[in-house]
PATI-43771 format. One record per atom (N, C-alpha, C, O): residue number from 1; residue in three letters; atom name; x, y, z. Coordinates in steps of 0.05 Angstrom, whole numbers. Layout:
N
{r NUM 'ALA' 'CA' {X Y Z}}
...
end
This chain:
63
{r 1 'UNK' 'N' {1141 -1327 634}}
{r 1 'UNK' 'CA' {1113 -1328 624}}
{r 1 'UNK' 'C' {1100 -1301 625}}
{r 1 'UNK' 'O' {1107 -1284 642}}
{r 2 'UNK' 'N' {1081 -1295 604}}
{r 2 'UNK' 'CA' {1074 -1269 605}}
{r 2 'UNK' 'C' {1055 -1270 633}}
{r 2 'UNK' 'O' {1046 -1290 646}}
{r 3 'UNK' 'N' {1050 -1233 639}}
{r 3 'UNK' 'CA' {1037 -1240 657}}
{r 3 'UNK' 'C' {1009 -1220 651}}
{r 3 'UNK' 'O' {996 -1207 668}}
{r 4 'UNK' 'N' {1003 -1220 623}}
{r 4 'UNK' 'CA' {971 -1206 628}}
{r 4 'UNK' 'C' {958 -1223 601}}
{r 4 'UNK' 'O' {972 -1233 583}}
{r 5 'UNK' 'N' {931 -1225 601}}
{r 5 'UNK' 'CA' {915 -1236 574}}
{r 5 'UNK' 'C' {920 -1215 553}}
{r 5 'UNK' 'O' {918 -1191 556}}
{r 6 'UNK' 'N' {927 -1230 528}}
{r 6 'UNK' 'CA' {920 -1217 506}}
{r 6 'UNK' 'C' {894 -1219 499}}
{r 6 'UNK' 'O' {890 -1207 477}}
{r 7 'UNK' 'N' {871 -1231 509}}
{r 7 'UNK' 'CA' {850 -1222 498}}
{r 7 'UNK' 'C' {834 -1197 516}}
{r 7 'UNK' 'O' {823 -1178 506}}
{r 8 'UNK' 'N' {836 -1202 540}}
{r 8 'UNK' 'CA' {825 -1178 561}}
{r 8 'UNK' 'C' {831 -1176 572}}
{r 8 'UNK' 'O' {819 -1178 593}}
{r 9 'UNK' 'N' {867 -1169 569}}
{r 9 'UNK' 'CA' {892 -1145 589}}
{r 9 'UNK' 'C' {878 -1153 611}}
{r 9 'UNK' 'O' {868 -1134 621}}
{r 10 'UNK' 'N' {872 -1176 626}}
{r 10 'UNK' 'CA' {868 -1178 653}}
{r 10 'UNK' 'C' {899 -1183 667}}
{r 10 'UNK' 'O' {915 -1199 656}}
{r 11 'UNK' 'N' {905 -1170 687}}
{r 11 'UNK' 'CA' {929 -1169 697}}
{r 11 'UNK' 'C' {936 -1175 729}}
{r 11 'UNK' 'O' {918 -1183 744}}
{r 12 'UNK' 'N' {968 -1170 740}}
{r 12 'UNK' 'CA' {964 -1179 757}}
{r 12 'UNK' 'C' {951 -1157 783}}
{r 12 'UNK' 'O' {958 -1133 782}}
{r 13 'UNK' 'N' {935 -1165 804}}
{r 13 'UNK' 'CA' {926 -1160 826}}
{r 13 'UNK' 'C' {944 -1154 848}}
{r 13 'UNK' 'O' {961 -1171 854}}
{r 14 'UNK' 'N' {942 -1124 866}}
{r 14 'UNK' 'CA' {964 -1117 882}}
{r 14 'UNK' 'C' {957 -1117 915}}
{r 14 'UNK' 'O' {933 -1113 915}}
{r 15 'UNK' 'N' {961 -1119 928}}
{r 15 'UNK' 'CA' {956 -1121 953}}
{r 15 'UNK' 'C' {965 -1123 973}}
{r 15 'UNK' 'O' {989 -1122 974}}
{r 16 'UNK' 'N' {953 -1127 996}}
{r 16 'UNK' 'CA' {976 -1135 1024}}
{r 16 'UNK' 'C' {963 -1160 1036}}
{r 16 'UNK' 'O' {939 -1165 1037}}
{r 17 'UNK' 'N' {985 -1177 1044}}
{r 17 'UNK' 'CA' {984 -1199 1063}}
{r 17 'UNK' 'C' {973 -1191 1086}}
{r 17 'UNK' 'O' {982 -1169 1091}}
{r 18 'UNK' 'N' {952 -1199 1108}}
{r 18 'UNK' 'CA' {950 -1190 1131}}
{r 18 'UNK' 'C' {958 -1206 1146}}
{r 18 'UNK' 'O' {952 -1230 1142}}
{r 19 'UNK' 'N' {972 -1201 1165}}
{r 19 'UNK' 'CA' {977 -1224 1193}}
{r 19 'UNK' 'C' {956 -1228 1202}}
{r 19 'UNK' 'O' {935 -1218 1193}}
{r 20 'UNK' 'N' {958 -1247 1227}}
{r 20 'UNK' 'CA' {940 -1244 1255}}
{r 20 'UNK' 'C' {945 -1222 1268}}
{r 20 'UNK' 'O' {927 -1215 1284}}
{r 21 'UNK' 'N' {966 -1208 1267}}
{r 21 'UNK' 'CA' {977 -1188 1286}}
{r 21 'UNK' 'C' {970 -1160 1276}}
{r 21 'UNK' 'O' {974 -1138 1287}}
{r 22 'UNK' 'N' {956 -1169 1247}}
{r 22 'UNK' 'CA' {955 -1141 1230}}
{r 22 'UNK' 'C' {981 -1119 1218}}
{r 22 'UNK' 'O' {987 -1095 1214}}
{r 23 'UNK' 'N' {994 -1153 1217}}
{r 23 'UNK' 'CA' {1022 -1136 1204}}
{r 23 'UNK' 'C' {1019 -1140 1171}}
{r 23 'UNK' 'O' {1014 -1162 1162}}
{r 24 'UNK' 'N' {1022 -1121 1156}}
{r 24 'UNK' 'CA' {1024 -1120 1128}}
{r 24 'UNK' 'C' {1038 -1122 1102}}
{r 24 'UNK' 'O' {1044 -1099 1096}}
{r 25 'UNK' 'N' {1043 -1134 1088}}
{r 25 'UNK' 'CA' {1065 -1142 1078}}
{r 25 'UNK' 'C' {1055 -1142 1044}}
{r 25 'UNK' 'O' {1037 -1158 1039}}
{r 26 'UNK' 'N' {1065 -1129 1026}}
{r 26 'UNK' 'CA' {1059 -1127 998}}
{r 26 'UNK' 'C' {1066 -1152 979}}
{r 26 'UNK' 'O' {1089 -1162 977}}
{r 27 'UNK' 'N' {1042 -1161 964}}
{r 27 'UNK' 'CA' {1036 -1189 951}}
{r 27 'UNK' 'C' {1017 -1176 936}}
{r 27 'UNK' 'O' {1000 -1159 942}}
{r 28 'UNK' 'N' {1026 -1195 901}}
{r 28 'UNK' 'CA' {1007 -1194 882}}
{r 28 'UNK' 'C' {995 -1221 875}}
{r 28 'UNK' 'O' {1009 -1241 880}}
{r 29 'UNK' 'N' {970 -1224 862}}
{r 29 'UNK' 'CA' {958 -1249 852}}
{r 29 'UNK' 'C' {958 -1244 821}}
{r 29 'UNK' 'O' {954 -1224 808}}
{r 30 'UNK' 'N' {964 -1274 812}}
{r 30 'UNK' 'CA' {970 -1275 784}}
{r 30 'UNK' 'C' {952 -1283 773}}
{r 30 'UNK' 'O' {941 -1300 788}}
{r 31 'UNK' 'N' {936 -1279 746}}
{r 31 'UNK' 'CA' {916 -1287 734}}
{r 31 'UNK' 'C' {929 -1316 723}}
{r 31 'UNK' 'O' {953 -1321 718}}
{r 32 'UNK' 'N' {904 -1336 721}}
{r 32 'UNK' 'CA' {916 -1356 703}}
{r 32 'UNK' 'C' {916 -1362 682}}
{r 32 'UNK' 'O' {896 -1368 669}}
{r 33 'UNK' 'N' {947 -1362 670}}
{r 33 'UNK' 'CA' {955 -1346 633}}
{r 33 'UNK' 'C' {953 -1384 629}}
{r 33 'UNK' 'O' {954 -1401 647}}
{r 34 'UNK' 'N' {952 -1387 608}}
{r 34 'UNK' 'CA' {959 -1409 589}}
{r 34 'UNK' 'C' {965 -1399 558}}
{r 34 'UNK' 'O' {954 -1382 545}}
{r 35 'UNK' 'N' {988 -1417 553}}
{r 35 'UNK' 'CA' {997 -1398 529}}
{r 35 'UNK' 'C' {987 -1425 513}}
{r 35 'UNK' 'O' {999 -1446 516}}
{r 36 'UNK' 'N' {963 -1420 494}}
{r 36 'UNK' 'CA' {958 -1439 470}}
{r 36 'UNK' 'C' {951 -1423 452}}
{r 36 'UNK' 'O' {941 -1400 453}}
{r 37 'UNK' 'N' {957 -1442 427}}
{r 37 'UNK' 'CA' {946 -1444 406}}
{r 37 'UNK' 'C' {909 -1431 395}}
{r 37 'UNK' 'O' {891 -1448 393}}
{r 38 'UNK' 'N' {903 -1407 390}}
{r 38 'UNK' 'CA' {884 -1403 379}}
{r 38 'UNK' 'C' {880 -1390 351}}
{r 38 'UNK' 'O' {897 -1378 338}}
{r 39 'UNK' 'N' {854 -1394 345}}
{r 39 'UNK' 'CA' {843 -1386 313}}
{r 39 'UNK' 'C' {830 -1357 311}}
{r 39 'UNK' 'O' {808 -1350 318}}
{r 40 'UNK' 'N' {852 -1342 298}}
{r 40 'UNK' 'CA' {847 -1309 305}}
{r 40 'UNK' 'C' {855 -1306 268}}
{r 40 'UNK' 'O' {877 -1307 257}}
{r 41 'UNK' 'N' {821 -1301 254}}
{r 41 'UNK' 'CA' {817 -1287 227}}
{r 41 'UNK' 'C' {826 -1320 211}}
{r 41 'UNK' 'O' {837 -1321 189}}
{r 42 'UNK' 'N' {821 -1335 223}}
{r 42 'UNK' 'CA' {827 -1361 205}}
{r 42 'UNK' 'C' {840 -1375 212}}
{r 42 'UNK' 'O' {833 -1399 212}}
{r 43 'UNK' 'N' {867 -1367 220}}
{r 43 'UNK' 'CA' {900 -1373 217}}
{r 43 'UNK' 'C' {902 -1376 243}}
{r 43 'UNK' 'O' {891 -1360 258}}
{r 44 'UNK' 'N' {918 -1399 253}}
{r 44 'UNK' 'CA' {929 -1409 281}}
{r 44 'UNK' 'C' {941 -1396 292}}
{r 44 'UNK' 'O' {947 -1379 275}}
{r 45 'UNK' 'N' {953 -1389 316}}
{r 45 'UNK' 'CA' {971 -1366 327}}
{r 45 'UNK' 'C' {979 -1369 352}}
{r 45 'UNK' 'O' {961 -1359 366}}
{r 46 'UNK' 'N' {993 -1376 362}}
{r 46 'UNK' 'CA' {1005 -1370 389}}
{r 46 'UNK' 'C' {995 -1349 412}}
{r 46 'UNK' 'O' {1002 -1328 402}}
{r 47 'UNK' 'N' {983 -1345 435}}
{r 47 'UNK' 'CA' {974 -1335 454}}
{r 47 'UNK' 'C' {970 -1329 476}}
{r 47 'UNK' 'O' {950 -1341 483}}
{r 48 'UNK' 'N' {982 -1312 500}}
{r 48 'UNK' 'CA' {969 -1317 524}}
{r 48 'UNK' 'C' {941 -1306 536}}
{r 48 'UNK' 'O' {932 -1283 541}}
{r 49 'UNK' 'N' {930 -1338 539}}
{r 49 'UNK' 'CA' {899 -1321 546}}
{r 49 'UNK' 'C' {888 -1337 571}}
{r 49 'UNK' 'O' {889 -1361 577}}
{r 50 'UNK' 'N' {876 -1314 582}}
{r 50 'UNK' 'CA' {869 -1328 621}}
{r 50 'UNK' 'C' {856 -1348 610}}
{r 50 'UNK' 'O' {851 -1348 586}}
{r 51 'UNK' 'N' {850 -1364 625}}
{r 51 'UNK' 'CA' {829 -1391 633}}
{r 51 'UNK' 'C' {795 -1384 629}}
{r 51 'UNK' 'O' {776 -1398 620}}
{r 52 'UNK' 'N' {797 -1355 639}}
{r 52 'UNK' 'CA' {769 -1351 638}}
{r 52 'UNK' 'C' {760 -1344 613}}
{r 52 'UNK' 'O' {740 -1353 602}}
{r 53 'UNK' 'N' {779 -1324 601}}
{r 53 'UNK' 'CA' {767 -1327 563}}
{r 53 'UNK' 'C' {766 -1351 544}}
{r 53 'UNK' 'O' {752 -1351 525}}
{r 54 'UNK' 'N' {788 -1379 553}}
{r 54 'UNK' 'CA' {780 -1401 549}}
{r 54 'UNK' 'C' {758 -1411 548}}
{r 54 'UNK' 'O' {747 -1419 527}}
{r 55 'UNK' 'N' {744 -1413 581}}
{r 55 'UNK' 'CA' {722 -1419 587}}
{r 55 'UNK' 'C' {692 -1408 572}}
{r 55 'UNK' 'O' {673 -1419 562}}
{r 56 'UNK' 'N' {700 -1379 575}}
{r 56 'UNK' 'CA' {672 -1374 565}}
{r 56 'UNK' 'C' {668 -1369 534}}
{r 56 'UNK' 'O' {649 -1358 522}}
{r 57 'UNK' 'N' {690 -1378 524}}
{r 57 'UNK' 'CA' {689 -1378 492}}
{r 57 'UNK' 'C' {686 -1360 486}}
{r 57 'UNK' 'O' {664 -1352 480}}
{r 58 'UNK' 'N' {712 -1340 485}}
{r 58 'UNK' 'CA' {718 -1318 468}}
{r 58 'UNK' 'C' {744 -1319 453}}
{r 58 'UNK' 'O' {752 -1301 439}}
{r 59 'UNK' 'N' {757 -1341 458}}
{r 59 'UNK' 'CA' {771 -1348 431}}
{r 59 'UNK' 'C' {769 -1373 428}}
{r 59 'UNK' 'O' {759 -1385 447}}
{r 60 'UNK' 'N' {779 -1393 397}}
{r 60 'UNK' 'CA' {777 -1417 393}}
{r 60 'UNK' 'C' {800 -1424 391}}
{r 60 'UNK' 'O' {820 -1414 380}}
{r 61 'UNK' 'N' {795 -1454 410}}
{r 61 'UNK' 'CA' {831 -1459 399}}
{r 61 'UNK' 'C' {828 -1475 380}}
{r 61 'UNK' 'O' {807 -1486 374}}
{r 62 'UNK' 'N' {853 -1477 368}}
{r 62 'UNK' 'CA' {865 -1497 350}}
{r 62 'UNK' 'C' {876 -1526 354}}
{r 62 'UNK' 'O' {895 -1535 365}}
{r 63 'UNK' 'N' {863 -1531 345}}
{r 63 'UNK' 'CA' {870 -1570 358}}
{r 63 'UNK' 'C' {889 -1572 333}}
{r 63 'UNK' 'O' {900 -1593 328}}
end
């Protein structure tokens, strides 16, 4: 599965795990991709786009 939006290159997040002990350990968080169907210049098209450009309607999908 891809792992960034094609509508706003939102990608994945890098970081460290913390223990209780304050031991550190390297971990990333993944944006949530859904790959659908949207209407880009008319024409239907295949896509991965986060949840949140879903939501706030910046692309349309295609039913």
């Amino acid at each position: 599965m891809a792992k960034s939006c094609e509508i706003c290159q939102k990608r994945a997040a890098h970081g460290n795990n913390v223990s209780h002990s304050n031991r550190k350990t390297k971990r990333t968080w993944a944006p949530n991709i859904q790959h659908v169907r949207v209407i880009v210049d008319g024409t239907p098209c295949t896509k991965y786009v986060c949840t949140k450009c879903l939501r706030s309607g910046k692309v349309q999908r295609a039913l």
